[in-house]
C-alpha positions in Angstrom: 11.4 -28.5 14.4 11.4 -27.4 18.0 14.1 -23.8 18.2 17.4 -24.3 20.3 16.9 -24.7 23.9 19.2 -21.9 24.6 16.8 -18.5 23.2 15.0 -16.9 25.8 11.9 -17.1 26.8 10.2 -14.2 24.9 11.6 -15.5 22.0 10.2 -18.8 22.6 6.7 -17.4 22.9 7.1 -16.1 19.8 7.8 -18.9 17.9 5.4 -20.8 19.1 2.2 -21.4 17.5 -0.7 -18.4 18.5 -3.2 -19.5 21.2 -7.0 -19.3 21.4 -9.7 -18.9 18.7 -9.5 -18.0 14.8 -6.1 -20.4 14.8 -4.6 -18.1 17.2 -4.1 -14.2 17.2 -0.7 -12.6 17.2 0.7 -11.6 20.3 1.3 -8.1 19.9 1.5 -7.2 23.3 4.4 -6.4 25.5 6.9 -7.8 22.4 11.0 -6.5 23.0 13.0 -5.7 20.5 15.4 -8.1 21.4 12.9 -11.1 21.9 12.0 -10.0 18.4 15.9 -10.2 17.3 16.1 -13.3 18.9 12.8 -15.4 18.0 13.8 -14.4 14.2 17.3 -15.6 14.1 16.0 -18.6 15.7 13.4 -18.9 13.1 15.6 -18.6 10.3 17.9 -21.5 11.3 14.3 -23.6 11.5 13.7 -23.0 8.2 16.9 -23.7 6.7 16.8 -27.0 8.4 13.4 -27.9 7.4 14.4 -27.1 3.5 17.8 -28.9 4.1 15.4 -32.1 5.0 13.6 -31.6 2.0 17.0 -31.2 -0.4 18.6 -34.0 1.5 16.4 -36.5 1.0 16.8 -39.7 -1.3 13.5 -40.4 -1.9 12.6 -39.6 -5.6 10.9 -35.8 -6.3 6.9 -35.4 -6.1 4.6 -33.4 -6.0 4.3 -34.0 -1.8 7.9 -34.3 -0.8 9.2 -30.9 -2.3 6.5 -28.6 -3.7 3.9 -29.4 -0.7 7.3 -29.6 1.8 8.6 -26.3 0.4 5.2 -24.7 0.7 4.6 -25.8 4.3 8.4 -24.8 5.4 8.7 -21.8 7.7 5.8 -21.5 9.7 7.5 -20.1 13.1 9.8 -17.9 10.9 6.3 -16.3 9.4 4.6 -16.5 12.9 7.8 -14.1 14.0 7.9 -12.1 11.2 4.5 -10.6 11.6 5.3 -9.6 15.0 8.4 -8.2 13.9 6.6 -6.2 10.6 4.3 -4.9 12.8 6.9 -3.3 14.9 8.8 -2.3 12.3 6.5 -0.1 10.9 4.1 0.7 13.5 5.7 1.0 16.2 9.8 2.0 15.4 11.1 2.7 18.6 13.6 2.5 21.1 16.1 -0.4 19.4 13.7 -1.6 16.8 15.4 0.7 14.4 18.8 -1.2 14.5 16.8 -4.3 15.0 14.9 -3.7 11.5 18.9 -2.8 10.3 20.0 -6.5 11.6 17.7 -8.4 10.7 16.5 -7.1 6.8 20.1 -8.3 5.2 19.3 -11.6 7.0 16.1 -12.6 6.0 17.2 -11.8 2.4 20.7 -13.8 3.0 17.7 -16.9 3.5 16.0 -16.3 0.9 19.3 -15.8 -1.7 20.3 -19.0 -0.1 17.1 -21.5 -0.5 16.9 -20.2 -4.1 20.5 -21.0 -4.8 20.4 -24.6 -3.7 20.9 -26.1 -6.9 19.0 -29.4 -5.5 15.9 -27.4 -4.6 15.8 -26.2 -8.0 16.4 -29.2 -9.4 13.5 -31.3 -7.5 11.1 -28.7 -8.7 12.3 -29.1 -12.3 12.1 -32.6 -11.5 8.1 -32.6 -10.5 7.8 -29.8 -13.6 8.6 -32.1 -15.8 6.3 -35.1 -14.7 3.4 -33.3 -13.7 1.1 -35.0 -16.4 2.2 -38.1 -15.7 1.8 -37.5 -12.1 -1.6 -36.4 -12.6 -1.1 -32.9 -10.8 -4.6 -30.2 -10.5 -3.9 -27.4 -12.2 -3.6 -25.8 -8.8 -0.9 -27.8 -7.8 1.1 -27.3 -11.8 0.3 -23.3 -10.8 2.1 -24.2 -7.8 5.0 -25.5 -9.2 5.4 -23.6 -11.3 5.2 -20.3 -9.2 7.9 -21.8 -6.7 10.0 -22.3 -9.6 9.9 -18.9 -11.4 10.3 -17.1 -7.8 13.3 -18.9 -7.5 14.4 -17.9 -11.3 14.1 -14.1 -10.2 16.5 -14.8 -7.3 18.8 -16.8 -9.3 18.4 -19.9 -9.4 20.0 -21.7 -12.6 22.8 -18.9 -12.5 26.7 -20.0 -12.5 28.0 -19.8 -8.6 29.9 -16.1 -9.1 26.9 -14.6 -10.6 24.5 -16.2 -7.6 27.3 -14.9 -5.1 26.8 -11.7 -6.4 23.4 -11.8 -6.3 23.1 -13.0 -2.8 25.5 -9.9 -2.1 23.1 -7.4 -4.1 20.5 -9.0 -2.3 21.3 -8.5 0.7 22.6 -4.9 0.5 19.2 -4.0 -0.9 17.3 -5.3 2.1 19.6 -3.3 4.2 19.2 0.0 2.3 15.6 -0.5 1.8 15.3 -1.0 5.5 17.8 2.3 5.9 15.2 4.2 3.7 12.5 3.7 5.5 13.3 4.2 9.1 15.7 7.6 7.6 11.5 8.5 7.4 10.0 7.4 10.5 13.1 8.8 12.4 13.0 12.4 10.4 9.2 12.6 10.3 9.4 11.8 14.5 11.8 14.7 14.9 10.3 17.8 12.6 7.6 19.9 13.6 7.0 23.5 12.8 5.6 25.0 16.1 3.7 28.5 15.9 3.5 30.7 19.1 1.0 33.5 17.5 -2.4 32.3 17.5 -2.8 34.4 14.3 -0.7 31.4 12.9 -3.9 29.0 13.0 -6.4 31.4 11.2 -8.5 29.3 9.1 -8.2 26.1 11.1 -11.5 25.0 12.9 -11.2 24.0 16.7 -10.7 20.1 16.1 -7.3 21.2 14.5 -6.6 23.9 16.9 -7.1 21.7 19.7 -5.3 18.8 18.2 -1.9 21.8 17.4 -2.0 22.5 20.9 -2.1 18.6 22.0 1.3 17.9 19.4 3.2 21.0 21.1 2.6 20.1 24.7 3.5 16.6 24.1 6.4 18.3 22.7 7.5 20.6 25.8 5.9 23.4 24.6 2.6 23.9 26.4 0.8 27.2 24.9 1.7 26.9 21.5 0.8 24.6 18.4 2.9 22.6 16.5 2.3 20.7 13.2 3.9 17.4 12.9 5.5 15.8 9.9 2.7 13.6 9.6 0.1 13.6 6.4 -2.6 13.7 8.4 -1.9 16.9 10.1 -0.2 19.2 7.2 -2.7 18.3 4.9 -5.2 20.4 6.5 -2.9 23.0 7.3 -2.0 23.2 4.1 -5.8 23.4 2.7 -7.3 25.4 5.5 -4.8 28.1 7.0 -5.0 31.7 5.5 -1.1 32.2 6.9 0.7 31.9 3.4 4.2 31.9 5.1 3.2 29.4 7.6 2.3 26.8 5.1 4.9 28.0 3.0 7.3 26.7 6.2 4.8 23.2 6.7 5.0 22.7 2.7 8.9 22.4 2.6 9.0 20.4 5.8 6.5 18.0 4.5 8.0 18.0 0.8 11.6 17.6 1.7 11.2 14.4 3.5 14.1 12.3 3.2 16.2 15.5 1.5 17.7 17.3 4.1 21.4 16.6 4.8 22.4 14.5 7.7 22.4 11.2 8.6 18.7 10.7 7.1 19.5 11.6 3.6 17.7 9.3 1.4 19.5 10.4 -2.0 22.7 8.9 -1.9 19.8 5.8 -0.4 17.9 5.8 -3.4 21.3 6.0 -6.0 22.6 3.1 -4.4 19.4 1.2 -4.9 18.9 2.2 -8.2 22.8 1.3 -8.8 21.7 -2.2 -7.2 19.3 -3.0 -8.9 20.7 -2.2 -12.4 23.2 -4.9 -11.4 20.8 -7.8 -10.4 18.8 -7.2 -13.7 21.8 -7.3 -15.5 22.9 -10.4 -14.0 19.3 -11.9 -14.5 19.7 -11.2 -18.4 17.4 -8.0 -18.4 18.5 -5.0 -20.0 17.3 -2.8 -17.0 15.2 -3.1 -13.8 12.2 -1.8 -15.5 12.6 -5.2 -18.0 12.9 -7.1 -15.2 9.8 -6.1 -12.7 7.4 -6.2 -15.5 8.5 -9.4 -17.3 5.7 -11.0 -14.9 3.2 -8.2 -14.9 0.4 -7.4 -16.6 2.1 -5.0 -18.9 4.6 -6.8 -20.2 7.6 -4.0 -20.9 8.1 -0.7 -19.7 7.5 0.5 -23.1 3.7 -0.3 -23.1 3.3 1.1 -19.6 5.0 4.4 -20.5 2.8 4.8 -23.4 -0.3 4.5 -21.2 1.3 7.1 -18.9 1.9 9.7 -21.6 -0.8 9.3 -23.3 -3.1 9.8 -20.1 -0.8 12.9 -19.3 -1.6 14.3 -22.9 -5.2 14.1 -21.9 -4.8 15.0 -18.3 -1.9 18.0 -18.2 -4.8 20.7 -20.0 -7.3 19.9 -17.7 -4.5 20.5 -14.8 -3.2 24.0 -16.3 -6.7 24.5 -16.4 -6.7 24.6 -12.6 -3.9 25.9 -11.5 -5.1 28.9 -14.1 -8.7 28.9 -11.9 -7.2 28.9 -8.5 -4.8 32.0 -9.8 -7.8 33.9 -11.1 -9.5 32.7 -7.6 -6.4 34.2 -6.0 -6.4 37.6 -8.1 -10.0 38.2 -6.9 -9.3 38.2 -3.9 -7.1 41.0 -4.5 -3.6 37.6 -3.1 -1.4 39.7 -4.7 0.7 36.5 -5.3 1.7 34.1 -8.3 0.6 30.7 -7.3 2.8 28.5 -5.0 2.7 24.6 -4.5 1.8 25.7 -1.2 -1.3 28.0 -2.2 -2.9 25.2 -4.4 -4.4 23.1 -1.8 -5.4 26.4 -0.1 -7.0 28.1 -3.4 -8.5 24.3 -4.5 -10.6 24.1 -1.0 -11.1 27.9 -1.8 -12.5 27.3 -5.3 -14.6 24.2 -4.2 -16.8 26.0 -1.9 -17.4 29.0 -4.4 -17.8 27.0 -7.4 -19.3 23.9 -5.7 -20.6 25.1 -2.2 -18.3 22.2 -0.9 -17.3 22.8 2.1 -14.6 20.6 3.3 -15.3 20.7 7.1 -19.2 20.3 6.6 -18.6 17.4 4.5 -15.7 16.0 7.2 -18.7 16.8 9.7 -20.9 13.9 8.4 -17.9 11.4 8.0 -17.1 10.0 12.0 -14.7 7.2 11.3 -17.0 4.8 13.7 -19.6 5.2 10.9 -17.3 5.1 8.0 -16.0 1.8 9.3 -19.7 0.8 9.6 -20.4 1.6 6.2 -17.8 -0.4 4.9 -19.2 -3.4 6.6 -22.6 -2.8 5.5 -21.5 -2.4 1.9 -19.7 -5.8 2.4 -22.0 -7.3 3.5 -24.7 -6.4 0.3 -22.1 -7.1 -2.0 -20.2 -10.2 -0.3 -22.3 -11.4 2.2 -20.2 -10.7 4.9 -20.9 -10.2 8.4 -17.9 -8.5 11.1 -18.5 -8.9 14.9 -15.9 -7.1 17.3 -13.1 -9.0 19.6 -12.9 -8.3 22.8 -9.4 -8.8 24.5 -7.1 -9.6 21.6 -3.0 -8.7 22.0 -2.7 -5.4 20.5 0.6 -3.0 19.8 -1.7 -0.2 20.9 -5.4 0.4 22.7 -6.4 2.3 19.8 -6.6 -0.7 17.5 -9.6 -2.8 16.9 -10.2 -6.0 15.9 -13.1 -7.5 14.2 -14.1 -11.3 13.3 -15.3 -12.1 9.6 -17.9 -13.9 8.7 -20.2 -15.5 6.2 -23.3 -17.1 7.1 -22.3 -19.5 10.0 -18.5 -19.9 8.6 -15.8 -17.3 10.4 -13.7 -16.4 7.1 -11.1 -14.4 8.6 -9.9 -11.8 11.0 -9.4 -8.2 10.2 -7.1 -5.2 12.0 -8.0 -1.4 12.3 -4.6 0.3 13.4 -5.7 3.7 12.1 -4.3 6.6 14.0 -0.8 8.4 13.7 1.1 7.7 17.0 5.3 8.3 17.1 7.6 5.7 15.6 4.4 4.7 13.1 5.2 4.3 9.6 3.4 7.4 7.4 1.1 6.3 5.3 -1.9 4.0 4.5 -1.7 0.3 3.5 -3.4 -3.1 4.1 -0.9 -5.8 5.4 -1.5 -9.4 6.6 -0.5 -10.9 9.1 -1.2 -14.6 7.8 -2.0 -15.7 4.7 -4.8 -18.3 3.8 -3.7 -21.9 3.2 -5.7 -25.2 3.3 -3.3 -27.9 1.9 -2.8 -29.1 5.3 -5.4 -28.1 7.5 -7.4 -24.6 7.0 -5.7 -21.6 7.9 -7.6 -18.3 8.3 -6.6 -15.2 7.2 -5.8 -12.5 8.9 -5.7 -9.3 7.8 -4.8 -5.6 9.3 -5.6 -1.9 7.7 -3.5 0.7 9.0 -3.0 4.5 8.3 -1.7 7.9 10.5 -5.4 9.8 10.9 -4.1 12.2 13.6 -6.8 11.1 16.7 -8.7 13.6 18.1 -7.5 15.4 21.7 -10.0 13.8 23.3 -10.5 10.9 21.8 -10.6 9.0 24.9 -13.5 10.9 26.9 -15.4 10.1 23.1 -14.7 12.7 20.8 -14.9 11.3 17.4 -12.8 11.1 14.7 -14.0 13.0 11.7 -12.6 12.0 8.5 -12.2 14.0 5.4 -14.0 12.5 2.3 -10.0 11.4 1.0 -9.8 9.5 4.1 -13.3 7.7 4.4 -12.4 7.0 0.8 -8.8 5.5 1.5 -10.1 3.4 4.2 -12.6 1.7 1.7 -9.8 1.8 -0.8 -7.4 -0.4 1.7 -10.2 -2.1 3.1 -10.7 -3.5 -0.6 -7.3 -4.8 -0.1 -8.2 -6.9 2.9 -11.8 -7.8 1.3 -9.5 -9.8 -1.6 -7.2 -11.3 1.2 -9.9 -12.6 2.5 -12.0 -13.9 0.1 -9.1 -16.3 -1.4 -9.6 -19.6 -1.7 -6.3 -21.0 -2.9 -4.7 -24.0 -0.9 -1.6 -22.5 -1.0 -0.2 -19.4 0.1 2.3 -18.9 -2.5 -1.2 -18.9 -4.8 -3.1 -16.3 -2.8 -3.9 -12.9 -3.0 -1.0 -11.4 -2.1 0.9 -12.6 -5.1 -0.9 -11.8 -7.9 0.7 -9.7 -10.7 1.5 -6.3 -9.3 -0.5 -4.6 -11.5 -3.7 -6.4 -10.9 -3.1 -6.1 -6.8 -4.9 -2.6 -6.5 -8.0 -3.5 -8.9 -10.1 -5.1 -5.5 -9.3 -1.8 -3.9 -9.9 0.4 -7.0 -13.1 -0.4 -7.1 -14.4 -0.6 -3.8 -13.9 2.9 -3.5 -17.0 3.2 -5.5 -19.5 1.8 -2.8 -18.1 5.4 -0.8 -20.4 7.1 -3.4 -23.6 5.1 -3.1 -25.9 7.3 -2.3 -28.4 4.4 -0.6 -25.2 4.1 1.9 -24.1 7.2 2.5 -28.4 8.4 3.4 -27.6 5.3 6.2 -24.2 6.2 7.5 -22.9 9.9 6.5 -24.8 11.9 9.2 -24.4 14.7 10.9 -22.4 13.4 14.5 -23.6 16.1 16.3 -27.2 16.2 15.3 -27.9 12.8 13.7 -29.0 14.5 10.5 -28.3 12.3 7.2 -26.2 14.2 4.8 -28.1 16.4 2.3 -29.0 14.9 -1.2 -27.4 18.5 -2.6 -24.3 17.9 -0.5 -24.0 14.8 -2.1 -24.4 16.4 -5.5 -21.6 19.0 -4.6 -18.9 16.2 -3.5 -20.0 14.5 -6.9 -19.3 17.7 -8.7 -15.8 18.7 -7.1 -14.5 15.0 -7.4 -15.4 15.3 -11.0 -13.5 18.4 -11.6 -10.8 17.1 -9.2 -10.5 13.3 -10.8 -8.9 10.5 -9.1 -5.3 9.9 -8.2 -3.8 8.3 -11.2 -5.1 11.2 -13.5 -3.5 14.0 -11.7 0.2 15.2 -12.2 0.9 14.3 -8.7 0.7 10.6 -10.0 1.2 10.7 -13.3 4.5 12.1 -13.2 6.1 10.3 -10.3 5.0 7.7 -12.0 6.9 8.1 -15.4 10.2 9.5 -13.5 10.0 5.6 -11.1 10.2 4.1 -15.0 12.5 6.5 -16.3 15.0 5.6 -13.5 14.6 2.2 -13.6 15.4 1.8 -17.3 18.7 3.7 -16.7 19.2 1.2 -13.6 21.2 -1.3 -16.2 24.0 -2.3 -14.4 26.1 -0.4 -16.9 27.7 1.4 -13.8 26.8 5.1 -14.9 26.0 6.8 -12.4 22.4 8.0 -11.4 21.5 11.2 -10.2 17.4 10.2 -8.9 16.7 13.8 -8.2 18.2 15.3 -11.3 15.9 12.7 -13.2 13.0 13.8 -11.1 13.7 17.5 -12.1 14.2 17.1 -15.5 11.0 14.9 -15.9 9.1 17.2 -14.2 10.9 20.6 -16.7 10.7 17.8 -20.2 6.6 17.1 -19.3 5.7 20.5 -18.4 4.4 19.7 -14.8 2.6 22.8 -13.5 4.5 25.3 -11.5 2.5 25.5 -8.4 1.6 21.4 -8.4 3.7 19.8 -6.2 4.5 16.0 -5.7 2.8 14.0 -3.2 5.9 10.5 -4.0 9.3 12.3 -4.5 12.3 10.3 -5.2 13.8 11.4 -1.4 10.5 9.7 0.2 8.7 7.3 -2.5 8.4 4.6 -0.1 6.5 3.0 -2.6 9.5 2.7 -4.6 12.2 2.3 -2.5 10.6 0.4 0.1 7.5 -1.4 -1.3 6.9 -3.7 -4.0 6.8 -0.7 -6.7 9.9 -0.2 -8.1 9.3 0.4 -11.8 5.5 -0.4 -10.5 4.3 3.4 -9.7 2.0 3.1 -13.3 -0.6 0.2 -11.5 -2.5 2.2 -10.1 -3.6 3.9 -13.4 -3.5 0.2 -15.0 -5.6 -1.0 -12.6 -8.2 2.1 -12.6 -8.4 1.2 -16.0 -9.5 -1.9 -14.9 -11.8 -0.8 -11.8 -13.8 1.9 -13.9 -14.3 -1.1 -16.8 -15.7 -3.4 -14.0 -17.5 -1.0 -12.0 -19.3 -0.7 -15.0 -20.5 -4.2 -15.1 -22.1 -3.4 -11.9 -23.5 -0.3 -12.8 -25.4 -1.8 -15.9 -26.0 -5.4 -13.8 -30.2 -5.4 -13.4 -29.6 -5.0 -9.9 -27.1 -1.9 -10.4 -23.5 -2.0 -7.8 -25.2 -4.7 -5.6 -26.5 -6.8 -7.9 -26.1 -10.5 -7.1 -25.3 -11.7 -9.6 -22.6 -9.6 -10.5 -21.2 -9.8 -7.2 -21.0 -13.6 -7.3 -19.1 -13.2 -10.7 -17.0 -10.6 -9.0 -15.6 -12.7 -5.9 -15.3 -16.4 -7.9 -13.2 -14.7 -10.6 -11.8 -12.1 -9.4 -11.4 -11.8 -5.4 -11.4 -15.8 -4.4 -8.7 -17.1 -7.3 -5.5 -15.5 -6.1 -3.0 -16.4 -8.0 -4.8 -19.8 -9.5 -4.7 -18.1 -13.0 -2.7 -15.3 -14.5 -4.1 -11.8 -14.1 -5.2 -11.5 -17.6 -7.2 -14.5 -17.3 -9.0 -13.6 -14.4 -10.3 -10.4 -15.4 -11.2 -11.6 -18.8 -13.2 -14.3 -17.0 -15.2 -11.7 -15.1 -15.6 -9.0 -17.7 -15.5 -11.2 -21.0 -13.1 -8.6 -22.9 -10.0 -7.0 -22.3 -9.6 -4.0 -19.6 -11.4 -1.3 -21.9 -10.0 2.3 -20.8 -13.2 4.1 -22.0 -15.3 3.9 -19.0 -12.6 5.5 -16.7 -12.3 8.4 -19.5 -15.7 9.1 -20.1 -16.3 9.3 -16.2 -14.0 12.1 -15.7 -15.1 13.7 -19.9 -11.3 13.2 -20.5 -10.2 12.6 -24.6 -9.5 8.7 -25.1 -6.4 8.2 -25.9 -6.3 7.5 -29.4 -4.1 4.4 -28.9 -4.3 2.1 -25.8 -1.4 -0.5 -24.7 -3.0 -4.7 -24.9 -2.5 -6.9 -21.8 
């Protein structure tokens, strides 16, 4: 359907399909806000035609007029909304804020309205009910039979006052969610603590001086430093500088995001969503939002997730006290003088590492350049996947520091991929894999397109060629979201609503989990972590020392900085049960955190007043996949480890990418990892890596 004749230009352009190669790239370039505005409210009213066709018609329901139809609907709105999500989050400036405001209630207000056409629903029962007799693939039942549960969980089948409320709490959620996260980019664009005392930067090596001095000239403030709000910048602070009451000042800038009052207060935010979504899952016929969000994950109830969660806490929270208890006595040594502060921990861990472990942080971040971390992740793929990435020249980008490569296997181009890596202002904090079109071939192959993104602060002089040098977290990140993008585009499913994107939230970060591991190869990182000064490949004892500190520092989801963030996201989303009690999310957080014993001097990386992941993402009452699916990435890394031809073996990997990273959402989560592995996720590999006690009871999927 062609848009009304009366939207501008811009818009137009942006609804129309994406010239040159690869099926077209997305123009990024040069975009307005208000072209943006404009090409989505014009996109939305092509879509609602083009399902109105589809309910309106008197022809009798198949598979082809209203599964097919409803699958293939929307493809200017998506073309637009990749432009817009882009700008959104990458580039929040100017009037994208109120644009994001606008437009977030309306793209739900579509969505509530499509599910609640009672003669959409109906045709899909309709073609549900005769698919044997039709003889549907199972692909195409899976299809149906995904369209029709996504529009169960937005009401469909409901009387019309509880889908009018719905489509109410609907909408106000995309609103708040929307308010939530640009409360974030707004605050994290305005604070910085600036030093004027050179004194203030003891500790810091030039790269970080230099980069302090850059943030407080762009600031108005030539001759000083400043540290931005930005993860990329305090970290290091925080790890590195000997000035206990300047990272005192950074810590409680950086940790009450989203809590200071004023106009970018997330708590009375996150209250309202909480409130909100207590209401939809009562009007669903759940008992709370946690019933709801798991009823189609692997899990199953929030009950069986919280069990893995404090049983991995039982065996984690010694080994944490443990710590804390080393980096005090690290501390009393050295004649501190101080009990322990969640802004001394990073400084006494990096301490502790390089006595206990000779690790030190900025020797190791000295053989990591992000041009060869980015090359090792290709390399890896390629072993492991076959894959082959060639740069593009001359695409549309939001920004010069973005790259773009091609993907390949063989003589077939698979797929595009995005490297949007560096922290710039109105950039949403954090790192995440997106994409920007999903795979299809039902009518026609479409190829994917996927983009990686984080906020690495780039270096001052990045562009006379000073590189970026990554700490290991971060060259480990990248191949964790780069993981992301390697199952985007490996899928294989004709239809979108069947691809990787969609499978069962807790299954989502397994590709990722485990791709991490290649980061530790020590065949790729003699090729690719060298020295970027002198060339020199990094030391086989090196190696051993980063082995050793990762050991004693484990992985993400068994640290309290996970582990109990994630059990107070359940905890509030079991009392979200539209009873209309009121919740108080930082008064859950804090007693939690006083009930579990978190450590005094650990502090939370995902607090209720800036969980994005929660309050923004896809992981309300979700926080707990990450440690579900490292249950499953240690149990299949293992596979590969004892495969003949050990984490590249091919025959592994072949079993690896046909039931695992090409099926999507074919087949339920469960299935597909049974089909690779032959048994159930087993949590004893991930335990025995890190010589934690098993659990002695473990939750089925």
């Amino acid at each position: 359907m062609e848009p009304n004749a009366t939207v501008s230009a811009d818009a137009q352009a942006l609804l129309a399909p994406w010239p040159g190669p690869y099926g077209g790239l997305p123009p990024l370039e040069g975009v307005s806000p208000a072209a943006i505005e404009d090409a989505v409210r014009a996109a939305i009213e092509m879509k609602r035609a083009e399902v109105q066709a589809i309910v309106s018609s008197t022809a009798p329901p198949t598979f082809e007029n209203t599964a097919e139809a409803l699958e293939a609907c929307g493809c200017a709105l998506r073309r637009v909304l990749c432009v817009y999500q882009v700008h959104a989050n990458s580039l929040s400036l100017g009037d994208m804020p109120a644009v994001t405001r606008r437009i977030a209630p309306m793209l739900a207000a579509l969505d509530n309205e499509i599910a609640h056409d009672e003669r959409l629903y109906t045709r899909l029962n309709a073609v549900w009910d005769k698919r044997m007799q039709a003889g549907l693939s199972l692909e195409q039942q899976r299809l149906v039979e995904v369209l029709r549960k996504r529009l169960q969980r937005l009401g469909a089948g409901l009387a019309p006052a509880a889908k009018a409320r719905l489509a109410a709490i609907n909408g106000r959620l995309a609103t708040l969610s929307s308010r939530y996260n640009q409360n974030l980019i707004e605050e994290a664009g305005e604070q910085v603590v600036f030093i004027g005392d050179e004194s203030g930067l003891d500790g810091l090596p030039d790269a970080l001086r230099a980069a302090a001095a850059t943030a407080a000239a762009e600031r108005g403030r030539p001759g000083q430093w400043a540290i931005p709000n930005a993860r990329g910048a305090v970290w290091p602070f925080l790890t590195l500088c000997t000035r206990r009451d300047l990272r005192e000042q950074v810590w409680r800038m950086w940790t009450n995001r989203g809590d200071n009052t004023g106009p970018q207060d997330n708590k009375p935010v996150a209250t309202e969503i909480l409130q909100l979504r207590g209401e939809l899952a009562r009007l669903m016929g759940y008992p709370s939002y946690a019933h709801l969000a798991l009823a189609d994950r692997m899990a199953g109830t929030p009950e069986t997730s919280l069990a893995l969660l404090h049983r991995t806490w039982a065996s984690v929270k010694p080994r944490a006290l443990a710590q804390i208890a080393d980096y005090q006595a690290l501390a009393d040594r050295e004649g501190a003088g101080i009990r322990l502060a969640p802004w001394d921990r990073q400084f006494y861990a990096e301490r502790l590492r390089r006595e206990r472990f000779g690790l030190d942080g900025d020797a190791v971040k000295a053989h990591f350049p992000l041009d060869a971390v980015l090359q090792a992740m290709f390399w890896a793929a390629g072993r492991v996947h076959g894959l082959a990435f060639k740069a593009i020249e001359g695409a549309p980008l939001i920004h010069p520091t973005v790259r773009v490569f091609e993907v390949s296997r063989g003589d077939e181009v698979i797929g595009v991929i995005y490297f949007d890596l560096f922290n710039r202002p109105g950039k949403a904090h954090g790192s995440y894999q997106t994409q920007y079109r999903e795979a299809e071939h039902f009518r026609g192959r479409v190829l994917p397109i996927s983009g990686v993104y984080s906020t690495f602060p780039p270096p001052p002089d990045m562009d006379k060629g000073q590189p970026a040098l990554l700490p290991w977290e971060y060259a480990n990140v990248f191949f964790h979201e780069f993981g992301h993008a390697l199952h985007m585009l490996h899928c294989t499913s004709a239809y979108r609503s069947l691809g990787s994107q969609h499978v069962a939230w807790d299954f989502v970060e397994l590709p990722a989990l485990i791709n991490e591991r290649w980061l530790r190869d020590r065949e790729l990182l003699a090729r690719f972590a060298r020295h970027h000064v002198t060339g020199e490949p990094i030391a086989p004892q090196l190696v051993d020392r980063i082995e050793q500190g990762l050991k004693y520092d484990r992985i993400f989801s068994l640290n309290p900085d996970f582990l109990l963030p994630a059990i107070v996201d359940m905890r509030l989303h079991l009392r979200a049960d539209g009873s209309g009690q009121p919740i108080d999310p930082v008064q859950v957080e804090n007693d939690t955190l006083a009930e579990l014993g978190m450590p005094e001097a650990w502090d939370l990386i995902m607090r209720v007043t800036h969980n994005f992941h929660v309050f923004i993402g896809a992981y309300a009452a979700g926080l707990y996949a990450y440690l579900w699916a490292d249950v499953m990435a240690a149990d299949a890394v293992q596979a590969f480890e004892l495969s003949p031809g050990g984490i590249y073996d091919a025959a592994t990997s072949k079993r690896w990418i046909d039931h695992i990273l090409s099926v999507g959402h074919r087949v339920p989560a469960d299935q597909a990892f049974r089909s690779f592995a032959g048994h159930d996720p087993d949590p004893t590999p991930l335990h025995r890596r890190f010589g934690l006690q098993l659990p002695a009871e473990m939750p089925k999927t």
